[in-house]
N, C-alpha and C positions, 0 to 999 in steps of 0.2 A: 215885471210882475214880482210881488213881494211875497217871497217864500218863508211862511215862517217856522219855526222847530219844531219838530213831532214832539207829543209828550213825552216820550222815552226817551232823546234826547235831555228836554229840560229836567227830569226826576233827575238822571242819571249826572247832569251838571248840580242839581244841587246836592246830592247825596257828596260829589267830590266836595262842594264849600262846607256841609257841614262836617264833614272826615274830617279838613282842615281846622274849621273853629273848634270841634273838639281837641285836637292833637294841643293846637295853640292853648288852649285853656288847660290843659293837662300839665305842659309843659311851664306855665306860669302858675299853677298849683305847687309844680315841682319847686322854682323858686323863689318865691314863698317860704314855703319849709325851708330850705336853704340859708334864707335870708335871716330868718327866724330864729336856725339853730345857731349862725353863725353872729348873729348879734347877741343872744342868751351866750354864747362862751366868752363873747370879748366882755360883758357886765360882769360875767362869772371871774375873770381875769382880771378886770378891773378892781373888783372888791377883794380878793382874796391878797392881791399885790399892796392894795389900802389895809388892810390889816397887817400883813406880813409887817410894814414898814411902821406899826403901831411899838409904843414901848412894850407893851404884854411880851411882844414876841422877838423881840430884840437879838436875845442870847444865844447867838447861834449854836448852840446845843438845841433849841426848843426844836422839838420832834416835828411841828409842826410845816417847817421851813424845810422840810424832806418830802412833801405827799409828789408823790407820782403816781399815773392809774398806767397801767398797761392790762389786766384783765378783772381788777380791782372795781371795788362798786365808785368809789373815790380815791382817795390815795394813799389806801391803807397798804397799795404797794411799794412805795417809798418806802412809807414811816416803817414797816416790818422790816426792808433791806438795811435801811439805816442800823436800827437795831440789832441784827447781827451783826454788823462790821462795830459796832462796840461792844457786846458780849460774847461773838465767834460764831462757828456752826461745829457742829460734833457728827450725829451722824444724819444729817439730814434729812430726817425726817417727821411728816407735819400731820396732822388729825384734824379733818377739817366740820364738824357736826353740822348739819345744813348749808350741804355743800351745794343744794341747789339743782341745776341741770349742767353744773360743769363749766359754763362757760363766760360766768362772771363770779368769783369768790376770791377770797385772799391767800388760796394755796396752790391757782391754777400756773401761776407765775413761778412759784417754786417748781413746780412738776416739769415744767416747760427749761427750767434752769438745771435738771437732772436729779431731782429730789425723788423720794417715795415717799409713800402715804396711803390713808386712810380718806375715804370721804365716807361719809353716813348721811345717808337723808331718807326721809320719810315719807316722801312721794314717791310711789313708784313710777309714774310717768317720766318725773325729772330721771330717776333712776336709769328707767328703758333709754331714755336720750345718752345719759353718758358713757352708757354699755355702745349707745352707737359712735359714739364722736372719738371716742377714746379705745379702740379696739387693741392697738399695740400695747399701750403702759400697762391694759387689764391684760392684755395674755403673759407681758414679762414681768407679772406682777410688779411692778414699780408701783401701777396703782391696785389699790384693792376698795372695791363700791358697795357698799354694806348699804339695804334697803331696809332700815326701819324708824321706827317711833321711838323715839329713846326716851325714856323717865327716868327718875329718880331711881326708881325698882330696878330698872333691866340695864343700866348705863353701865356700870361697874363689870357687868357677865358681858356685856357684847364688846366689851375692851381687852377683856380675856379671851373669850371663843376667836377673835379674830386677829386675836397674838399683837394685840399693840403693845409697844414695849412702854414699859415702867417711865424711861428718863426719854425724852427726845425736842426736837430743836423749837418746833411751835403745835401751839395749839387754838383752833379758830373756832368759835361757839356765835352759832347766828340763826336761832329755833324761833327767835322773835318773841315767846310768851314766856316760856319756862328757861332763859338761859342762866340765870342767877341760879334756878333749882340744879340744871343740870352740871353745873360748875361744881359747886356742894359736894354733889355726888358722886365726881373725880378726883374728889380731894387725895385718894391714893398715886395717881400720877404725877409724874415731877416733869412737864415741860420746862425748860427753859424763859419761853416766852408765851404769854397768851393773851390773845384778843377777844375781847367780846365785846357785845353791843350793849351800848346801855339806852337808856329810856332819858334820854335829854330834856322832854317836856316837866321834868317833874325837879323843883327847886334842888342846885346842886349840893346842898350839904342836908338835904332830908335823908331820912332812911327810910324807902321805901319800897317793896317789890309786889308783885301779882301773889296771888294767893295760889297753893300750887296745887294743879287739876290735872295727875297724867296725860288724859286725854283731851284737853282743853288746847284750843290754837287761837292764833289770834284774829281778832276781828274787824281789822283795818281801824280799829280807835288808837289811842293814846295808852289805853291799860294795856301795855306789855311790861316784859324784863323786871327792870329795875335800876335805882336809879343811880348814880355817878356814886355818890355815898356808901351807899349800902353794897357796891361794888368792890371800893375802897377797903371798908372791913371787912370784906367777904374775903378778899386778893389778901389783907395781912393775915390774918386766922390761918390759911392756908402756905403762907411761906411767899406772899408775893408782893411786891410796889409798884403801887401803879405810877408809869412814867408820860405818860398823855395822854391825848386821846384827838380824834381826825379833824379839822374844819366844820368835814358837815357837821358835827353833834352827833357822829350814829356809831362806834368804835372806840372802846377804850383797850389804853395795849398795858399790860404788864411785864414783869421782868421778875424772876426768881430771885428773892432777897439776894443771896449770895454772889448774885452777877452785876447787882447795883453797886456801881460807879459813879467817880464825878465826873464823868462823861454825861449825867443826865441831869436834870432843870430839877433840884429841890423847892421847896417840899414836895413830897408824894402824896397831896392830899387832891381830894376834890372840889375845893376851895379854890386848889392853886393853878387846878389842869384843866378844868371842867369848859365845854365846850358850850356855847348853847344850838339850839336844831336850826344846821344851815340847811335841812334837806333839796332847796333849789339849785347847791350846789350839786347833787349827786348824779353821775348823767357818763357818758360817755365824749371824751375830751377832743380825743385826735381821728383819724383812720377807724374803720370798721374792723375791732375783733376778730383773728383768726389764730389760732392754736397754732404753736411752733416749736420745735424742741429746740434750745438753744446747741449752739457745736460744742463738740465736745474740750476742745479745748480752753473755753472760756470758764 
């Protein structure tokens, strides 16, 4: 006699096949992405090795032939390490203006290297995040996390109120709308080195920047910063040469007249440096990000 399966049996077997073809299709979801990331990094590596080996960038001085990312948006942590080991470090310490939520900028790597510093950012959300990720460097003060809106107006007084000092080793400006304004308005500090973003979309020997709106942020367009040029004379007015700028097109670095050497790729123009927007290079390269203080004896 032919016994056949109760329904609770059959639900109960199919509930296990589709457990299964779920899991399975999750899992080839997973690789997928995988596959995806990991082909995006070998074109990412392929082009960037096709340029490197271009005559533009021949001279192994060119800044360029340094990017390294370890918690950098690209490899604006190279190109800054590079640059100290030809102009030095004194007392290490960095000011970083849209520092973010702490866990991707170009001063997290110094802090991790045994630096102090300043971050300032104007979200307080990011803020709340870095008060939690960062609880040691904020109680031994190494770090200090200033939560505001910086303008033109109030940049000057919150450089003062939170005792940044006058001369120090870098300076990283990344507000995205007003970073040319905000530069301006530090013209009283003498970092050594400074980085900021410029606006790559816009022809590199124009002079042009955003009109400037305290309260104004940016709106996911094109109209930010300002552009390689108008960076260039901003950085000489001020006492600085601009000596490159990152792959992606998103980072120009300077260097305080006085510490410019032929250790660096002349002219300092943006003619000579000027990047154009690789933004599909900007991405996270190796391993997943996790905050580390280096040993001390390094």
């Amino acid at each position: 006699m032919l016994v056949l399966p109760s329904l609770c049996v059959i639900i109960t077997l199919l509930g296990v096949i589709v457990g299964y073809a779920v899991a399975i299709h999750r899992r080839l979801d997973t690789l997928k992405r995988h596959l995806r990331t990991r082909t995006h990094r070998l074109q990412n590596d392929v082009l960037v090795t096709t340029l490197l080996a271009g005559p533009r960038y021949c001279d192994p001085r060119h800044l360029c032939r340094f990017e390294a990312q370890v918690y950098s948006q690209h490899g604006e942590d190279g190109i800054i390490s590079e640059i100290l080991r030809r102009i030095g470090e004194t007392n290490r310490h960095f000011v970083e203006i849209g520092a973010g939520d702490g866990r991707e900028n170009n001063t997290l790597y110094r802090l991790a290297r045994g630096w102090s510093g300043h971050w300032f950012e104007g979200d307080p959300a990011n803020t709340a995040r870095i008060e939690k990720a960062f609880p040691e460097d904020l109680a031994s003060r190494r770090l200090r996390s200033v939560q505001a809106q910086m303008t033109m107006e109030n940049a000057a007084g919150l450089m003062h109120r939170h005792a940044v000092p006058v001369e120090f080793d870098l300076l990283s400006i990344d507000i995205d709308r007003n970073t040319s304004h905000i530069w301006r308005a530090l013209g009283h500090l003498a970092p050594r080195m400074v980085v900021v973003e410029y606006n790559a979309s816009i022809p590199h020997d124009d002079r042009w920047e955003v009109e400037y709106h305290p309260a104004a942020a940016w709106d996911g367009s094109l109209y930010f910063g300002a552009s390689l040029k108008t960076l260039e004379v901003l950085g000489e007015s001020l006492g600085y040469a601009l000596v490159g700028c990152d792959l992606s097109g998103t980072n120009a670095f300077f260097v305080r007249s006085d510490l410019v050497s032929e250790e660096f790729v002349a002219p300092f123009t943006a003619a000579a440096l000027y990047e154009p927007p690789r933004y599909y290079l900007i991405g996270a390269r190796g391993y997943a990000s996790r905050y580390g203080r280096t040993a001390a004896h390094v």
